[in-house]
N, C-alpha and C positions, 0 to 999 in steps of 0.2 A: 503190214509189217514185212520187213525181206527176212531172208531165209536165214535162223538162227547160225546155222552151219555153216556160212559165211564169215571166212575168217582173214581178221586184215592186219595189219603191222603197219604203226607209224612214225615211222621216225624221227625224233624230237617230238614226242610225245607229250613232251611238261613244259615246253614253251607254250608261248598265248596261241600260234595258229596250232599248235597241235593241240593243245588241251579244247581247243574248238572242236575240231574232229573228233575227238574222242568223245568229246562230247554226245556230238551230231550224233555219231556210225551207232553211240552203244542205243540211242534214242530210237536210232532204226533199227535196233535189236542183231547187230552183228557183235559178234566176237572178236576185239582188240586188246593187241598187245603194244607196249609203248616201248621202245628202246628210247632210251635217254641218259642221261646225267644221274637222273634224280628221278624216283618215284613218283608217277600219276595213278592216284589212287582211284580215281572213274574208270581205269581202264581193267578190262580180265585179268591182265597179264602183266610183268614188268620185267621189262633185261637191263639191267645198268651199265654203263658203258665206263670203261676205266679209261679216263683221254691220258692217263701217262703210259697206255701199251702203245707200241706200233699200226699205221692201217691193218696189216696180215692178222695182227693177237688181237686185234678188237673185233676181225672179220670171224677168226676163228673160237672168239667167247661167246659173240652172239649167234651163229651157228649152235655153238654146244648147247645154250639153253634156249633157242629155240625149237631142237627137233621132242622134245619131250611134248613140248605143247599140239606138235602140229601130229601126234602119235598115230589117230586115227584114220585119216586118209592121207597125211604128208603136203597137204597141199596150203596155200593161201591163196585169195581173191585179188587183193591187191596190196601193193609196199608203198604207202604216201610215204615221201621222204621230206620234208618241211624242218627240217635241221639247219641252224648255221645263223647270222648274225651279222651286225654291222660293224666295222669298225675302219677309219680314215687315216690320209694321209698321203703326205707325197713323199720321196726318192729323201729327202733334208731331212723327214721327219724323225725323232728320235725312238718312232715306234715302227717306223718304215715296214722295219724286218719282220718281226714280234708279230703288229695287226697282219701281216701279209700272211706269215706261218697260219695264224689263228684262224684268217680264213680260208686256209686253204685246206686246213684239218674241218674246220666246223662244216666245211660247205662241199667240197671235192673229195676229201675220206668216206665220209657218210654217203657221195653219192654213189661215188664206185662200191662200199659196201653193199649199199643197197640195189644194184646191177648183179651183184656177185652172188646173193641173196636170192634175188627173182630168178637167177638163170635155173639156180636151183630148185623153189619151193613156189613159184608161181604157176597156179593155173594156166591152162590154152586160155587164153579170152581172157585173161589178167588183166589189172592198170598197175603201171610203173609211174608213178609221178617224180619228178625234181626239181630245187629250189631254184631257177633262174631270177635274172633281173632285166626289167626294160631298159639299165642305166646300161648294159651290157651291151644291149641289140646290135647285132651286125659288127663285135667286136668293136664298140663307142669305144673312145678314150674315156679315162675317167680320172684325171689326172689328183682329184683330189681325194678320190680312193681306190686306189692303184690296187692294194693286195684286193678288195671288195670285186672288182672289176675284172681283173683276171681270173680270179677262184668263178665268177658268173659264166664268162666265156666259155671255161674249160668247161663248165654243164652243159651247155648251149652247145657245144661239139661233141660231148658225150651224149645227149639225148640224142643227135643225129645218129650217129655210129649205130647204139642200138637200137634205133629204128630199123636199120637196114637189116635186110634176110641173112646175110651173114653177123649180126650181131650177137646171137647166140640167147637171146631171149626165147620164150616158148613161143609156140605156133600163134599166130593172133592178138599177142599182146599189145597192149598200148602202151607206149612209153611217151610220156609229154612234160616239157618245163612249163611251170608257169613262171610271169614275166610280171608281178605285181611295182606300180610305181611306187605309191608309199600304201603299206597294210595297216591300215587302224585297232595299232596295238596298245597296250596301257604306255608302256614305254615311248611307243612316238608319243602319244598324247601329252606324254609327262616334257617329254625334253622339247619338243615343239607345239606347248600349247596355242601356241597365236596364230596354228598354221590353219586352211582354210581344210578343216576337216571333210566337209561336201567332196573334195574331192580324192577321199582317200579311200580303199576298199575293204568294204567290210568283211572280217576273217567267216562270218557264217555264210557270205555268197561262196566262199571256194569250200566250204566244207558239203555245202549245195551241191555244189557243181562238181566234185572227184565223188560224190555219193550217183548223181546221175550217171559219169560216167562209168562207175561200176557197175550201176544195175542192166545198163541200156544199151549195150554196142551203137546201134542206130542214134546216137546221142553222143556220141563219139566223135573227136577233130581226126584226122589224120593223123596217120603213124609218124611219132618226130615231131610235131608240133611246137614250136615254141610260140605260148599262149599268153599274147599279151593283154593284160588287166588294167583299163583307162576307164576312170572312174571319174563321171562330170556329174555336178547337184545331184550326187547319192544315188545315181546310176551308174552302172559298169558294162561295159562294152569289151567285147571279145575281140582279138586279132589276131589269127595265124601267121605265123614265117616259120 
């Protein structure tokens, strides 16, 4: 079992990948709290997040009730950020603006929260994780999800950033995006049932795999990672950029 005292925070917590982790981490006997929307009741702990405050008033509410939790030595282990969503459209569309906002709060608020978060309460030898997309890679056009595509990138730039030694993360942190193509969530399954599931990734292999990465440094990608997840007949394959 790993070390009870292990304390982690995941953001989007009561979504299907998170409620996976939470799952996973408590089964490994770590101590998780879920910042979210909506209460996950597997987890320790819960911050709820008000999406009509500001980035700055949402930064500064989950701050406030996180430092109660974190009383006795002030620290966490790791911040999985797994927050945020889909949603489509091009420049015509009549939601253009609206899905563009939406991912740019669900997906880029919550990442830099969660940046702003680690600078402060992550362990030496932390994991920073955040939500990237493969549709994203190398700044892809993504013309039929324009706001999805941009909110990806801008993570994909901010996980470099705070890779770098002037990032202002702790000493030895990892900070890494993951890059899933499509996640075998109930919701894909529901709106794309005819798709060819085999090749889609299962949410307990990354719940696997950010638990490795916490226990293991030596099991670690490189600092900045954008970690891309291509899943063929129900195998998944790793790639660094």
């Amino acid at each position: 079992m790993s070390n009870p005292l292990k304390k982690i925070l995941v953001y989007g917590g009561n979504g299907a990948l998170g409620k996976q982790l939470v799952d996973h981490l408590k089964t490994k006997n770590y101590w998780v709290v879920c910042v979210d929307l909506k209460e996950n009741d597997e987890a320790n702990a819960n911050i709820i997040v008000d999406p009509t405050l500001s980035m700055i008033d949402q930064e500064k509410k989950i701050d406030e009730n996180l430092k109660p939790f974190l009383s006795n030595d002030g620290k966490l282990d790791a911040i999985l950020n797994v927050a945020g969503g889909w949603a489509g459209g091009n420049s015509a569309s009549n939601q253009f603006l609206s899905n563009s906002d939406l991912m740019w709060k669900q997906s880029v608020w919550s990442s830099l929260i969660s940046a702003s978060l680690a600078a402060k309460y992550l362990n030496e030898n932390g994991v920073l994780t955040l939500p990237g997309a493969a549709a994203a890679l190398d700044s892809a056009s993504t013309p039929g999800m324009i706001g999805y595509g941009m909110a990806k990138a801008a993570i994909h730039q901010l996980t470099k950033s705070l890779a770098d030694s002037k990032g202002g993360l702790p000493a030895n942190t990892l900070v890494a995006a993951i890059l899933p193509v499509t996640l075998d969530t109930p919701m894909n399954r529901k709106w794309m049932s005819k798709a060819d599931f085999s090749t889609w990734t299962p949410l307990s292999y990354i719940a696997e795999l950010f638990e490795k990465w916490i226990q293991n440094p030596n099991d670690r990608p490189l600092n900045g990672s954008l970690v891309k997840l291509t899943t063929t007949n129900n195998v998944t394959q790793l790639s660094f950029h």
